[in-house]
NUMI-598641 format. One record per residue (C-alpha): x, y, z. Coordinates in pm, whole numbers, plus 50000, padded with zeros to 5 digits. Example, Ala and Ser with C-alpha at 12.3 -4.5 7.8 and 13.67 -1.06 7.14 Angstrom:
BEGIN
[atom [51230 49550 50780]]
[atom [51367 49894 50714]]
***
This chain:
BEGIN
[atom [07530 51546 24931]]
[atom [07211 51568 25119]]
[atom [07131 51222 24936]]
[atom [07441 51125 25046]]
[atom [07422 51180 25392]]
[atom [07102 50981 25402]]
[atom [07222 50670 25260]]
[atom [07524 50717 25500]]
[atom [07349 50681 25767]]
[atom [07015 50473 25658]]
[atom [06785 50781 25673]]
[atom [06498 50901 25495]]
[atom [06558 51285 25601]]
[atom [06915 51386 25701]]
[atom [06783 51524 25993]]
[atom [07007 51464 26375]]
[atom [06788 51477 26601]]
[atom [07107 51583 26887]]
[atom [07161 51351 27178]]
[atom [07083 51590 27496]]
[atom [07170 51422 27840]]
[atom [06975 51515 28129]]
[atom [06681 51633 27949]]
[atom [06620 51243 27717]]
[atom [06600 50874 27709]]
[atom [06519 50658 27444]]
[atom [06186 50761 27387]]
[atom [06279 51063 27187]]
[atom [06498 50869 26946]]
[atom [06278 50613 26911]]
[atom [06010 50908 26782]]
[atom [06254 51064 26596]]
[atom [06386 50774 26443]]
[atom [06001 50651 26312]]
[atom [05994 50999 26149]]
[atom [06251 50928 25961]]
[atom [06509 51141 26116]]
[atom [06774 50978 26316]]
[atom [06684 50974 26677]]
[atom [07010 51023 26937]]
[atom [07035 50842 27238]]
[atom [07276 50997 27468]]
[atom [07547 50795 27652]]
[atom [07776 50962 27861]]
[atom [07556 50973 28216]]
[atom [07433 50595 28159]]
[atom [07555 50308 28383]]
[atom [07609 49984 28170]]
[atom [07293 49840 28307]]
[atom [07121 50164 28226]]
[atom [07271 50181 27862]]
[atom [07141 49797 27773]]
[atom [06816 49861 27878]]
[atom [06782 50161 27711]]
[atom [06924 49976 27335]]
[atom [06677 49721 27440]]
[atom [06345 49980 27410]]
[atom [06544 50120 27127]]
[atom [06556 49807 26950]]
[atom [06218 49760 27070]]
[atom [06096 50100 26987]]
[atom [06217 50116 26586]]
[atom [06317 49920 26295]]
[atom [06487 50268 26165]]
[atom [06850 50348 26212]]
[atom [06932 50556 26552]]
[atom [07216 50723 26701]]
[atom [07404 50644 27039]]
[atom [07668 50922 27154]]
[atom [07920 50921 27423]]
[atom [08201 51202 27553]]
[atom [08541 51097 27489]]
[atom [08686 51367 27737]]
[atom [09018 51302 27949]]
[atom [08893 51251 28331]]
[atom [09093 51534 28499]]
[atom [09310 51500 28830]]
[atom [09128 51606 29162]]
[atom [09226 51971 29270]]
[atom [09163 51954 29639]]
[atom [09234 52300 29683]]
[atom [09047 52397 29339]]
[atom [08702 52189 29482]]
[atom [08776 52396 29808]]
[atom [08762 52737 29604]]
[atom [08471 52621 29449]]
[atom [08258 52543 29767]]
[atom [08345 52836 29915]]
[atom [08215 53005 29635]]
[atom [07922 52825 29650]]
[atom [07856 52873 30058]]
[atom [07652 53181 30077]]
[atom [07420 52944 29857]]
[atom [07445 52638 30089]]
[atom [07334 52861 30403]]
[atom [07071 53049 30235]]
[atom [06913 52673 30125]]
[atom [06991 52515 30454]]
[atom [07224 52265 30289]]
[atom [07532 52106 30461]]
[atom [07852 52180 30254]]
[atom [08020 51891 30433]]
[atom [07756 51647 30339]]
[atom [07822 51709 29964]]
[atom [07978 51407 29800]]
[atom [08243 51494 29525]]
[atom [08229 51266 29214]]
[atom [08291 51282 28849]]
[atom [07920 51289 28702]]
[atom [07963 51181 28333]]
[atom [08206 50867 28203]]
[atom [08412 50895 27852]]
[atom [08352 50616 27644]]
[atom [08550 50296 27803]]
[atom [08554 49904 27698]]
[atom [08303 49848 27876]]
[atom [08043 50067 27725]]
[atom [08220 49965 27349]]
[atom [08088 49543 27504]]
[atom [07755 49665 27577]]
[atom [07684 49836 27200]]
[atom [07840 49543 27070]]
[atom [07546 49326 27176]]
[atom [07351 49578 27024]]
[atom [07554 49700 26707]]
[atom [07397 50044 26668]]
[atom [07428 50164 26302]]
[atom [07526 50510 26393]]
[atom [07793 50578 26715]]
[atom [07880 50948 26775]]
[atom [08144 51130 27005]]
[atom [08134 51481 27195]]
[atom [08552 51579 27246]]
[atom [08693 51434 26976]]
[atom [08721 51022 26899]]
[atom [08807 50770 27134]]
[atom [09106 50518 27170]]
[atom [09173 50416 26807]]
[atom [09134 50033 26968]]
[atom [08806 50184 27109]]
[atom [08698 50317 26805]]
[atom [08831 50033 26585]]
[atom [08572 49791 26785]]
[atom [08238 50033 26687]]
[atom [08361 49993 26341]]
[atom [08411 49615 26351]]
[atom [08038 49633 26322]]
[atom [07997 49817 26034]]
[atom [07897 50154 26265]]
[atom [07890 50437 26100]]
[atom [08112 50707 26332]]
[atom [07956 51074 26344]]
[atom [08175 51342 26587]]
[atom [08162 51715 26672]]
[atom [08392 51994 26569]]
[atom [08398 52354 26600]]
[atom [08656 52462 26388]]
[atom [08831 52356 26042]]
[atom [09116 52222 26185]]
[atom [08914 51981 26434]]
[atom [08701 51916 26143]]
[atom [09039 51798 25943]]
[atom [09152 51612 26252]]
[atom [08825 51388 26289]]
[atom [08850 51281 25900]]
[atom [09191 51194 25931]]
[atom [09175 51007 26235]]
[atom [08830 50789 26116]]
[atom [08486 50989 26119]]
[atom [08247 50950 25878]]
[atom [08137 51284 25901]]
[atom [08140 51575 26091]]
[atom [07880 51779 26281]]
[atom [07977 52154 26265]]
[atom [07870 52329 26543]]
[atom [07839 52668 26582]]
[atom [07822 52860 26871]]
[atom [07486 52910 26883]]
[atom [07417 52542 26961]]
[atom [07246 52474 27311]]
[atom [07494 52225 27538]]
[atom [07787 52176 27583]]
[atom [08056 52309 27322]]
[atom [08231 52001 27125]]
[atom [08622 52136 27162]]
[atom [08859 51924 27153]]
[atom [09200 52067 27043]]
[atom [09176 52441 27188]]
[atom [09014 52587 27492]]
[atom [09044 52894 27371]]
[atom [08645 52982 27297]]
[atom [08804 53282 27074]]
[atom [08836 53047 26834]]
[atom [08441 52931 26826]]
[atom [08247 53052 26570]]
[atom [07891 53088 26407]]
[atom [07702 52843 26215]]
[atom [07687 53034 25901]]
[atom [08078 53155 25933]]
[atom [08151 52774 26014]]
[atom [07950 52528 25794]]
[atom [08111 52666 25461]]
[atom [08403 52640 25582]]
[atom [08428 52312 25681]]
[atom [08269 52200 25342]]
[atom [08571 52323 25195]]
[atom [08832 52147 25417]]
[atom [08717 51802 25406]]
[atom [08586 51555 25159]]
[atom [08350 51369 25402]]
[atom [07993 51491 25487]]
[atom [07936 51798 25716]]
[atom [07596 51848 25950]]
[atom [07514 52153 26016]]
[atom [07445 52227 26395]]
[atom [07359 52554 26606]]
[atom [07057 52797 26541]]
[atom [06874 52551 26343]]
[atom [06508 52500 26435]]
[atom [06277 52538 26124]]
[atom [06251 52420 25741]]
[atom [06412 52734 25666]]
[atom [06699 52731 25887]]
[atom [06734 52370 25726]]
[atom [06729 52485 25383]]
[atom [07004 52810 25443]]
[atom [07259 52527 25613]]
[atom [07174 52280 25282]]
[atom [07241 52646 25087]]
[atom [07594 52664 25243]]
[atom [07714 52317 25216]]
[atom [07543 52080 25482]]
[atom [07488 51757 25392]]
[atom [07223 51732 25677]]
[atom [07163 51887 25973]]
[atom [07127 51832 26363]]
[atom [06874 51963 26586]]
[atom [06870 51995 26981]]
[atom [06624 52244 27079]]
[atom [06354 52251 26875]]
[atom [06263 51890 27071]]
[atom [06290 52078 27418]]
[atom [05933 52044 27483]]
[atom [05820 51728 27302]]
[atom [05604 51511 27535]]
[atom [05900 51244 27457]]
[atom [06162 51430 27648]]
[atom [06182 51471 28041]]
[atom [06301 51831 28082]]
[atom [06196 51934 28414]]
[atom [05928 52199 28477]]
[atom [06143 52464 28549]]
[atom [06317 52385 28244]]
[atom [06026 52433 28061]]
[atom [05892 52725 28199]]
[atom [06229 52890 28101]]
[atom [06227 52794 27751]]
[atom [05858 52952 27669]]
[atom [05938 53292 27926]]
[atom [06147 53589 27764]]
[atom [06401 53474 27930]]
[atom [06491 53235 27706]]
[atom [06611 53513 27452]]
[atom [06900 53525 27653]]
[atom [07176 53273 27677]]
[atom [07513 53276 27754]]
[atom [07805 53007 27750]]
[atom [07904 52904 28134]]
[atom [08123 52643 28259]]
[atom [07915 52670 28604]]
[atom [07725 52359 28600]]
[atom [07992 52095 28463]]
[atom [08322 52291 28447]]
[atom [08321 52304 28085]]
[atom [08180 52576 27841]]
[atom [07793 52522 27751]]
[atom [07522 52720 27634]]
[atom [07247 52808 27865]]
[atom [06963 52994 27916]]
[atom [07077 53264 28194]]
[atom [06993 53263 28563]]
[atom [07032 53378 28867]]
[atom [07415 53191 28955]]
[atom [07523 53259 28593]]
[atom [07434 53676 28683]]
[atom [07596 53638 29018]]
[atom [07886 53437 28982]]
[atom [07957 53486 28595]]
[atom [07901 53284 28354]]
[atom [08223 53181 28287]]
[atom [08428 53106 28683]]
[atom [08811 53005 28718]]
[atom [08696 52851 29046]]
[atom [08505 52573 28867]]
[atom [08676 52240 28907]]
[atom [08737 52087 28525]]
[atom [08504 51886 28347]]
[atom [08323 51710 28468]]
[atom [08400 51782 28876]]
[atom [08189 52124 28924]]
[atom [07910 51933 28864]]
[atom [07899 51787 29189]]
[atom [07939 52078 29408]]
[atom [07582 52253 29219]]
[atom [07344 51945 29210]]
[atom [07230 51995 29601]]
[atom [07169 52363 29474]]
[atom [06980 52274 29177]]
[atom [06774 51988 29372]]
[atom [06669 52232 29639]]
[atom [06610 52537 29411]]
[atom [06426 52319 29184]]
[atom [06205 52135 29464]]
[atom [06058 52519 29502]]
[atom [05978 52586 29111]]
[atom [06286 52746 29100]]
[atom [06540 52753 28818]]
[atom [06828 52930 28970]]
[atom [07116 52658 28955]]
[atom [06965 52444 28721]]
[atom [07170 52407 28397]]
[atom [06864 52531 28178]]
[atom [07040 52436 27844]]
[atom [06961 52566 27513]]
[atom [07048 52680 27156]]
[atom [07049 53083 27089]]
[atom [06692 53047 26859]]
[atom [06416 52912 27095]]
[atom [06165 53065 26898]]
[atom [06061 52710 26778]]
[atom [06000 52495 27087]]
[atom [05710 52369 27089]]
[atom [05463 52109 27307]]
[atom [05436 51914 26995]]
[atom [05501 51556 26931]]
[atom [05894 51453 26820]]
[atom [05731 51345 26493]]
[atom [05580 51665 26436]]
[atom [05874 51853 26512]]
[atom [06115 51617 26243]]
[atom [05821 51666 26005]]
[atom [05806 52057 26014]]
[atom [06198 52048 25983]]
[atom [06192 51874 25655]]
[atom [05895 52097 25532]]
[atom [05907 52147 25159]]
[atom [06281 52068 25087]]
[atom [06212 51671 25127]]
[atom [06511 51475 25001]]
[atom [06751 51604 24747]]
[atom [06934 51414 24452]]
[atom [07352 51447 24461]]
***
């Protein structure tokens, strides 16, 4: 399968590198991507000027196959008197950093994938397209495939895995809880039903007949080999690349990552109203992890930003969305390349 996977998707190694907003432009896929691996550009906070320029230094950047991913999330309905809860929750935080509540702009922070981001790849025809929630429009997704686009998509159980092959993906990435980011849930809010790699990856293998990549807890050769041992056809990695020199995570970001602190991460909806894995700080102790009061995805986000621009102007991490996977123990200020390289280690490709 592993062989598979890699003519699937025009690979040498089937190695994801995962698409992290916030923390990654093109420069890490393009690294990736030259490695062999397949680099991930992600979509979902790009404007459509933004997203062509940043295919144009991809095409630019590699001859190898790379990834683009977008969210295909429902926008939610404004809850005026849900955003008021919110705010109020977040006061004592406005005083204490001199902010002005009433100066805070609301706004929706990340856009699901539309026809006018499906015009702008199809100047471009990227070989690999993936999706975070599920698939979009079935006209939307018929266009990527006009092109010959392979279509990758997350699920974190069986029966979203079963969904996505029945309704057009070329294969699934299984993610288990202990992936850094946001969680890919599409059919059930109900995180009772999330589970771990290891319980999740064989699974899956036995419910559908397309490819399955492993994701969550993954960081080294041998983490590589035990999801290959279970099943996975390849395998996608997030936070091992936190502190490549390609990626832009911010300095308090970083800090976190390489302090103990980083042995300790928790699922919040805090940050974007929707349940991600991050390293825990001081608003995720305070206010839980997991609030009622935060406005759906993606309207909490707007709310925290002044608090995590302020906090973070003073070295401080304490309503920054530090994301990150449950094994750290990995990161490393090493080149992309390097990283991609120590993945593969010994195991190399596989025959079928």
């Amino acid at each position: 399968m592993t062989a598979s996977l890699s003519r699937l998707l025009g690979v040498e190694y089937p190695i994801v590198q995962a698409p992290m907003a916030g923390v990654q432009g093109s420069a890490l896929a393009i690294a990736v991507s030259n490695a062999g691996g397949l680099g991930s550009l992600p979509c979902a906070m790009l404007t459509p000027t933004a997203l062509r320029d940043e295919l144009q230094a991809l095409r630019a950047g590699t001859r190898q196959p790379y990834n683009v991913n977008f969210f295909c999330h429902t926008p939610p309905v404004p809850d005026a008197a849900r955003e008021a809860a919110w705010r109020s929750a977040l006061a004592p935080y406005y005083r204490e950093l001199g902010l002005d509540a009433s100066a805070i702009p609301t706004g929706p922070g990340r856009t699901p994938f539309n026809d006018e981001a499906a015009a702008v790849l199809a100047e471009f025809e990227p070989p690999v397209v993936s999706f975070h929630f599920g698939l979009p429009a079935p006209q939307l997704l018929a266009r990527v495939k006009r092109w010959g686009a392979r279509v990758l998509a997350s699920a974190t159980t069986v029966d979203e895995a079963r969904w996505l092959e029945a309704h057009g993906a070329d294969a699934v990435i299984a993610q288990g809880l202990e992936a850094g980011g946001h969680r890919g849930h599409f059919l059930s809010d109900d995180l009772t039903t999330q589970m771990g790699t290891l319980a999740l990856v064989p699974q899956i293998v036995r419910a559908v007949s397309i490819p399955v990549i492993a994701a969550g807890g993954i960081a080294d050769a041998r983490g590589v080999a035990a999801a290959m041992a279970l099943g996975a056809a390849g395998v996608q990695v997030g936070t091992a690349y936190l502190l490549c020199p390609e990626v832009t995570t911010s300095a308090v970001h970083r800090a976190a990552l390489q302090s103990d602190a980083a042995r300790h991460t928790a699922l919040t909806n805090l940050f974007s109203g929707r349940p991600a894995r991050g390293i825990v700080n001081r608003v995720m102790r305070e206010l839980g992890p997991i609030s009622p009061l935060a406005p759906a995805f993606p309207l909490a986000t707007a709310a925290i930003a002044p608090l995590r621009a302020k906090a973070e102007a003073h070295a401080r991490g304490d309503f920054s969305p530090l994301w990150a996977g449950q094994n750290t123990t990995h990161c490393r200020t090493i080149p992309a390349a390097q990283v991609t390289r120590d993945l593969v280690g010994g195991w190399g490709r596989r025959p079928d």
